[in-house]
C-alpha positions in Angstrom: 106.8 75.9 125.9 104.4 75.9 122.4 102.3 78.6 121.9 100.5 77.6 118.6 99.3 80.8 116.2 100.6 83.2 118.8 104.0 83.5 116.7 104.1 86.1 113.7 106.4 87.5 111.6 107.7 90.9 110.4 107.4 91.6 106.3 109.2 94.2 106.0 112.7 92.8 108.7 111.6 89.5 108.8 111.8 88.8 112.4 109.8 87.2 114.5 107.7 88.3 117.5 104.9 87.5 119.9 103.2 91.1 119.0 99.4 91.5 117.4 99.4 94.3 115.3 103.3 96.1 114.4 106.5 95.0 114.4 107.9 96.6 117.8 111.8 97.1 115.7 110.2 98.5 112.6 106.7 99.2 113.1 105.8 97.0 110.0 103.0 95.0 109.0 102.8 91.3 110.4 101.7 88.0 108.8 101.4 84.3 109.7 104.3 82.4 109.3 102.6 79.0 109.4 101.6 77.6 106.0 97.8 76.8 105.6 96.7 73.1 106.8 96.7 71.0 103.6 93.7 69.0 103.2 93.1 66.6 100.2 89.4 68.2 100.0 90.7 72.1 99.2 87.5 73.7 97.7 89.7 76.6 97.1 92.7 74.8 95.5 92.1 75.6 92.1 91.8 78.8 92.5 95.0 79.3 94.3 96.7 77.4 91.9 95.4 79.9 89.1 96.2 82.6 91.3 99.9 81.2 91.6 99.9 80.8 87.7 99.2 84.3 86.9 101.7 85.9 89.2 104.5 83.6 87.9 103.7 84.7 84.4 104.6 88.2 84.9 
């Protein structure tokens, strides 16, 4: 069974759960782990690539 978007991951242990808001092993934050849809008309791209130039710099 699929369950789209209902998957999220752990950032501080890395695993994965079905869970909303804490990590129920570590109690740490959760993210997304589904890359963004790409999209050949990204208003925002250039931005992000800035963003990702900066932060490789340091």
């Amino acid at each position: 069974m699929f369950m789209p978007k209902l998957l999220r991951k752990c950032k501080e242990c890395g695993n994965y759960t079905l869970s909303q808001e804490v990590c129920p092993k570590c109690g740490g934050q959760l993210k997304n782990p589904y890359p963004p849809k790409f999209s050949p008309e990204d208003r925002y791209g250039k931005y992000r690539r800035m963003l990702k130039k900066k932060l490789l710099e340091k």
